[in-house]
N, C-alpha and C positions, 0 to 999 in steps of 0.2 A: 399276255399283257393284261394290266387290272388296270381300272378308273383311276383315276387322281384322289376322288372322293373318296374309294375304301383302304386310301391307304394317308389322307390328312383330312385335316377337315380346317376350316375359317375358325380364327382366335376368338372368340366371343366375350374377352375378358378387357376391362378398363380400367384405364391409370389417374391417377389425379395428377391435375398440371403442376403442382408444387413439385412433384414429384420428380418432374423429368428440366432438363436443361437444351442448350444448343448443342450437345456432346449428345445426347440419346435420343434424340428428337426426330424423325425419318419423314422426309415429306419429297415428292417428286422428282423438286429441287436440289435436293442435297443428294438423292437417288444416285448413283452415277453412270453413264450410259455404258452399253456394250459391256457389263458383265465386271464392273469395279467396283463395285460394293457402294460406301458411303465416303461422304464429307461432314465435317462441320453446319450444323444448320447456319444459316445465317440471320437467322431470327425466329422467338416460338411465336405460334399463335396467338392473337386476341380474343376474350371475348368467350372462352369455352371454359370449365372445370374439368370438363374429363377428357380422354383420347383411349382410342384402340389401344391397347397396352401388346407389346409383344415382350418375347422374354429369350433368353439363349437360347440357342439351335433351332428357334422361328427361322422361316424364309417368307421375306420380305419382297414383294414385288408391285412395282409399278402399275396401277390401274386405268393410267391416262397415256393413250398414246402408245401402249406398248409394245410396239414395232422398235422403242428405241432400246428396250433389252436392260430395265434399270432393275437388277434384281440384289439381294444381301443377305448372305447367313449370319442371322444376329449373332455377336462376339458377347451381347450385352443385353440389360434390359431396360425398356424404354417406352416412350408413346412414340403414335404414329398420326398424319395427318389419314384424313376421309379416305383418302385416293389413293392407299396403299393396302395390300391383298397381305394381311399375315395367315402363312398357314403352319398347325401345328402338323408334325407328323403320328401317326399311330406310334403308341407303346413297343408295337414289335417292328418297330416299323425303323432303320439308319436312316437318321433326322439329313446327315450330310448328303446322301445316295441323295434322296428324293430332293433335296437343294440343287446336286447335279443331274438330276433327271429334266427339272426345269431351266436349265440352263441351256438343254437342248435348242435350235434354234426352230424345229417344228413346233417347240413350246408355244414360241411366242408370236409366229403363223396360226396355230390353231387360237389364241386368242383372239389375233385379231378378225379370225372368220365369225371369230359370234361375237365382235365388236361393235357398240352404238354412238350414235349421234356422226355428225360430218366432223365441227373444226378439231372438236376435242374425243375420239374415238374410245368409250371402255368397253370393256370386256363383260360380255355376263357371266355374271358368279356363276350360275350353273350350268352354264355349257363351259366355263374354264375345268369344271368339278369333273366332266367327261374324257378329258384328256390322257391317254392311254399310257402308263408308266408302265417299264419293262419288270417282269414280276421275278424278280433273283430272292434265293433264299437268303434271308439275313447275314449270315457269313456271308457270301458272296459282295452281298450290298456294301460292307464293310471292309472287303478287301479292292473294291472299286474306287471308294468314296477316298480309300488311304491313295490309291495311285492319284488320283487328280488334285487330292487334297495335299500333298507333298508337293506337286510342281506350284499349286499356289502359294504354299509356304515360301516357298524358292523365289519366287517373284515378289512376294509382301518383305521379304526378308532385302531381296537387293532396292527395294523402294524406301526402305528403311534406312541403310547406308548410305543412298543418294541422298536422303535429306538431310543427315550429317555431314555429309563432303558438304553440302551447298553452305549450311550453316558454319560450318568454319572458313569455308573462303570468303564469305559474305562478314564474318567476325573480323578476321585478318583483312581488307579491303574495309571496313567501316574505322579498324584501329586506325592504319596506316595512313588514307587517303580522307578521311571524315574527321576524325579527332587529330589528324597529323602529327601522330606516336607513332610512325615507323624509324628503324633503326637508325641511330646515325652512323656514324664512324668509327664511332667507338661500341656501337652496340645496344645503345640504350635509346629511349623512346625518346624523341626530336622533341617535342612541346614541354612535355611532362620534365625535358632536364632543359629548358631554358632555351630550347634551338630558338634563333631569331625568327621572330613575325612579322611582318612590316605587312601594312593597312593595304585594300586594294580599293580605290575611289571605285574602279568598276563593279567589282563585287558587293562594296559595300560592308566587308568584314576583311580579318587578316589572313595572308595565307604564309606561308613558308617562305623563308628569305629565299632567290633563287628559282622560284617557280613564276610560271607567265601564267596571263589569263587569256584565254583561245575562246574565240567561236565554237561549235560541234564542226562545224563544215573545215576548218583550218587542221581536223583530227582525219579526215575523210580523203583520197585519191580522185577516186569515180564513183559515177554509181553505173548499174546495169539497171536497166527494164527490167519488165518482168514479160513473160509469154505463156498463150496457151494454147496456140499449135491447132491440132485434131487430135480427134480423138482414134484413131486410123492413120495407117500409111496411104495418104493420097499425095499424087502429084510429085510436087518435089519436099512435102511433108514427110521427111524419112528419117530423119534422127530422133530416137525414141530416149525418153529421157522421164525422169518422175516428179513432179510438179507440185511446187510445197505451196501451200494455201493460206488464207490467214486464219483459217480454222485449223492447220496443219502448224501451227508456232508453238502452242505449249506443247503438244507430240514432242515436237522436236527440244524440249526444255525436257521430258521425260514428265508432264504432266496430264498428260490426257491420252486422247488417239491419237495414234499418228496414219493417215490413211490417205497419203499421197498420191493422187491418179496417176495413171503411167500417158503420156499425150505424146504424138510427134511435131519437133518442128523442123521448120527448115532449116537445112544446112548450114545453110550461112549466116543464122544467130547460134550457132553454136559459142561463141563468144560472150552470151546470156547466161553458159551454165558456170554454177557455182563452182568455188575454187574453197580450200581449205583459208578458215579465216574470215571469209565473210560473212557478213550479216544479213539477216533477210529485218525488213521493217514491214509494217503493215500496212498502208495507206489510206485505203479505205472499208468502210465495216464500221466495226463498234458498235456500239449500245448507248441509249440515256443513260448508263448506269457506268458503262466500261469504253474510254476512248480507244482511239487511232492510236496508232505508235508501239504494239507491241512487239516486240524486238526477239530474233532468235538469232544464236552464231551457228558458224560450222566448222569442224575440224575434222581431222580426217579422219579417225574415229566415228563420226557421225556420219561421212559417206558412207564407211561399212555397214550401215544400217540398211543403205536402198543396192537395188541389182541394177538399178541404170543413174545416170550422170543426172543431176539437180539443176534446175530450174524455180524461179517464185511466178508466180501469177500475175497476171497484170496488177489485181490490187494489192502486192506489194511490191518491192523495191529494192536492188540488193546492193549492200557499200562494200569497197575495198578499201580498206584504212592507208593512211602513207607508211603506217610503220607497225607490222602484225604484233609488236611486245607489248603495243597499248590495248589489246582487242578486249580484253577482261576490263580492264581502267575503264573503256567507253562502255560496255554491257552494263556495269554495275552505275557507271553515272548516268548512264541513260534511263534503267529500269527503276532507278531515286526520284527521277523527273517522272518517270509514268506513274511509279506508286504514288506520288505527291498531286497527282490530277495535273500537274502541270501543261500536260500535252493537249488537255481540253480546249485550254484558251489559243490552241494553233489549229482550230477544226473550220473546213466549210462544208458545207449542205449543199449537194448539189440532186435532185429528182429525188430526196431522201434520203438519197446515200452521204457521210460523213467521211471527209477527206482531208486527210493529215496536209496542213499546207507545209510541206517537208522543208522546201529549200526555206521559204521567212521563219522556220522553226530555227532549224540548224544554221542559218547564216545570223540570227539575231543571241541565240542563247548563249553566254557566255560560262565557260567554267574553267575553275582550276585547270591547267595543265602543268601536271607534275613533271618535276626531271628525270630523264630516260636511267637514269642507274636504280632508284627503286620501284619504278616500275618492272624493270628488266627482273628486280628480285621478287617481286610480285609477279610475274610472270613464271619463272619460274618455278613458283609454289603452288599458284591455281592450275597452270595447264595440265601437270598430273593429274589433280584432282578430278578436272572437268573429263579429262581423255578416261577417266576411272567409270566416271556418270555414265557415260555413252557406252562401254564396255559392258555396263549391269547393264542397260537399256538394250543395249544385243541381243542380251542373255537372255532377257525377259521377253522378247521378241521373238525368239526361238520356241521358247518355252509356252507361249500362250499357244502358239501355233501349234503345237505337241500337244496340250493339253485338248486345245477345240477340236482337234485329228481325232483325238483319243475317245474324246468323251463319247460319241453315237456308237463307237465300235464296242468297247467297252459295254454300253449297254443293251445293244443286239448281239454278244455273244461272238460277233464277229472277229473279238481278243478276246483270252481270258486268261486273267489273273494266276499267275505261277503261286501254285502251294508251297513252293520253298523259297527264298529271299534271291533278287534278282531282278525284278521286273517283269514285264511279260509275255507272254506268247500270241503270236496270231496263230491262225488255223482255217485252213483254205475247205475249199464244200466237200472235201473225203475226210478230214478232220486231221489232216495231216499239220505238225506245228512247220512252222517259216517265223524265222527272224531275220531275212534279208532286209526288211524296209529300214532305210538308215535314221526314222525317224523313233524304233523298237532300238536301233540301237545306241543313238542319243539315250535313251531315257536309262537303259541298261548299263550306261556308264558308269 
């Protein structure tokens, strides 16, 4: 094994702020945790001319905090705020390898043991410099860096698609249900060829001849609780089940992590656990910045995601609609209301915590309820789509899990890399190869 230091070394080069925008701009914030690269900044700095500059095939990591694992192989070049660690690699050195060297999760252990201060914990530049990287000949480094770097391909690539599926169902739902140009009877767009409008005193604008205006709650069956059981089989705590959180909703949208607890409860709320179709809300949480109310579904697609039966948490809340062909209709009306801040003005403060006052939300807000035949063909058109999302979202579940398997074996030698096309080989302490682990032969596919 070699140092960190003789095989990169710290960026020492700077950018001028004209230079750079919210697209190349890297600061903590936009960081993304647990090993996802970057986001969009949401705003540059004030007040400075220059920034750390990093540049393609930099690796980017997190200086604050980093136990939370925020690291990025620059695509591009860019500035970066104070708090982020660019290092270049040596000349002889596969810039990729040593990106996935630090990906390691002992990486990010060994920084935090030469970590300072309490609330805001960083790392010292020079005992991060000490951190022992697995020393593989260049070829080697390079045929490693292509194995892990193909399953991220594989993953950036189904993340890609998912935001296409979202943006055309979210197009087709804004035509139909927003601008009221879905199909009529004849096939052409309802507003846009003269279909009748008539005024709603309620709404205060026009909607569709033929359509009613509904409460949210008139849209809704029941709701279920939410539970959180033990965390152990005690007592008559014995149905084990996986427990969606309100940190655990964009996971479930295919936007974050999704990192479910597995909890036991009792038996007899098994009538709590989720059923295909329903929706989880969020109750309580949020931010000054980001309300209550964020909203996930489930289909059945998306239970293949977990190995036990679903659950939401006390601070959220799960609905069964009266009629499952509107489930998309109420997601996308609902998600119009949370993008638009609307849900803020339905919040209480209670010991700090911010709580969705659900039922005076849903029983006062009124919206459009469109008629059950283009819904039904709106139904139709998204639920592929979405049962599509959850399918990449498997896939990519599989797959990170294959890669984080992969990546420490890979660089103790404990796999190595096949010289000829295929995939690769383990090799047990006599050096004999084994390709029984069915995770060698996922990848060998």
């Amino acid at each position: 094994m070699i140092k960190l230091g003789r095989v990169a070394s710290y960026s020492a080069s700077r950018i001028d702020i004209d230079k750079i925008n919210q697209n190349n701009y890297v600061t903590t914030d936009n960081l993304l945790q647990n090993k996802k690269g970057k986001e969009k900044a949401s705003r540059l700095p004030p007040n400075t001319r220059t920034l750390p500059e990093y540049q393609e095939q930099d690796i980017l990591v997190s200086n604050i905090r980093p136990y939370l694992k925020k690291i990025w192989f620059a695509s591009d070049y860019g500035g970066a705020s104070s708090d982020i660690l660019i290092f270049k690699s040596n000349p002889d050195q596969c810039s990729e390898y040593i990106y996935y060297s630090l990906l390691e999760d002992r990486f990010f252990s060994h920084m935090m043991n030469g970590s300072k201060g309490s609330k805001m914990p960083r790392g010292d530049k020079g005992q991060i410099l000490e951190f022992l990287v697995f020393n593989h000949t260049l070829s080697t480094q390079k045929k490693i860096a292509k194995v892990l770097s193909d399953l991220d391909s594989k993953i950036e690539l189904n993340n890609k698609i998912n935001l296409q599926l979202e943006e055309m169902a979210k197009t087709i739902y804004d035509y139909w249900f927003v601008q009221f140009d879905y199909p009529d009877k004849n096939g052409k767009p309802y507003k846009a060829s003269s279909g009748k409008m008539v005024y709603s005193d309620e709404l205060k604008r026009e909607i569709p001849d033929g359509w009613e205006v509904k409460t949210l709650s008139k849209w809704i069956d029941h709701n279920k609780s939410g539970d959180w059981g033990k965390d152990s089989e005690e007592s008559n705590y014995v149905k084990k089940v996986s427990c969606v959180r309100g940190a655990d909703l964009n996971g479930l949208n295919g936007k974050g992590e999704l990192n479910s607890p597995t909890r036991f409860i009792l038996e007899k709320n098994s009538h709590k656990i989720l059923e295909s179709h329903d929706l989880i809300v969020e109750i309580s949480g949020g931010s000054p910045t980001q309300s209550t109310g964020r909203l996930a579904f489930v289909t059945d697609e998306t239970l293949k995601r977990f190995n036990n039966p679903l659950i939401c948490s006390n601070f959220c809340k799960a609905l069964t609609l009266k009629d499952v062909k509107y489930l998309y209709n109420f997601v996308y009306q609902w998600n119009s209301l949370y993008d638009n801040n609307v849900l803020f003005g339905w919040e209480g403060k209670t010991s700090g915590i911010k709580n969705l006052l659900f039922d005076s939300f849903t029983t006062h807000q009124k919206e459009p309820f469109p008629k059950s035949d283009i819904v039904e063909k709106f139904y139709e058109f998204a639920d592929p789509i979405h049962n599509k999302i959850q399918k990449n979202l498997q896939e990519n579940q599989k797959l990170t899990e294959l890669r984080d398997w992969l990546l420490p074996m890979l660089m103790n030698g404990q796999l190595s890399v096949k010289e000829t096309e295929g995939g690769i080989n383990s090799s047990d302490e006599q050096g004999q190869s084994s390709s029984t682990d069915p995770r060698i032969e996922y990848l060998n596919k």
